[in-house]
N, C-alpha and C positions, 0 to 999 in steps of 0.2 A: 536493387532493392530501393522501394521508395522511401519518403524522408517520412512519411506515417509510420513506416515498419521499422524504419530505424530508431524511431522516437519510444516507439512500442518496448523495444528492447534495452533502453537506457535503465539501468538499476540506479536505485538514489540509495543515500544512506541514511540515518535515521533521524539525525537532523536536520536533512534534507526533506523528510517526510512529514517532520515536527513542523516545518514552517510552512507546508502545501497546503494541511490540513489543519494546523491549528492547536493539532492534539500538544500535549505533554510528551514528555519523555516516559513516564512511566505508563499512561494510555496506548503508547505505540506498541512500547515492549508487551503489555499486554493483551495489545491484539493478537503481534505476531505468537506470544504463547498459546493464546486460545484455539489460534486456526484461521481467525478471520481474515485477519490479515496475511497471505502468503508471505515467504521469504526465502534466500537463500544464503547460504555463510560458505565465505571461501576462505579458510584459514581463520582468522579471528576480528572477520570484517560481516558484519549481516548488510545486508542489501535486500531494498524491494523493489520490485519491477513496476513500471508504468502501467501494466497489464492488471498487477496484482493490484494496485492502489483504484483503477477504475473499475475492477471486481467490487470492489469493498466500498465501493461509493454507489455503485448499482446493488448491493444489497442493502444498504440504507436507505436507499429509496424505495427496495420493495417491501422493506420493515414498517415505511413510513404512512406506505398506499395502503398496508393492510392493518393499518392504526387508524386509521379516517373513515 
């Protein structure tokens, strides 16, 4: 596996997410409620995927192309 795909697959945690992106804590959580932002909870730990955070950055951008 290469070191893209591995990277692919590293889950962060929400404060991990809070500082990539900038957002709040309460902007996160209510990404991941809304949908936008994918997740997943193993026991009582949420985690987002690298995958799922460059999701969510590539619909910002297509939110932003069809604002202009």
């Amino acid at each position: 596996m290469t070191a893209a795909a591995l990277e692919s697959l590293r889950l962060y945690t929400v404060p991990e997410v809070m500082r990539m992106t900038g957002f709040s804590r309460s902007v996160v959580y209510e990404l991941i409620r809304s949908g936008r932002l994918r997740s997943v909870k193993q026991g009582r730990c949420r985690r987002v995927s690298a995958t799922a955070i460059a999701e969510y950055i590539a619909l910002l951008e297509t939110e932003a192309e069809g604002a202009a």
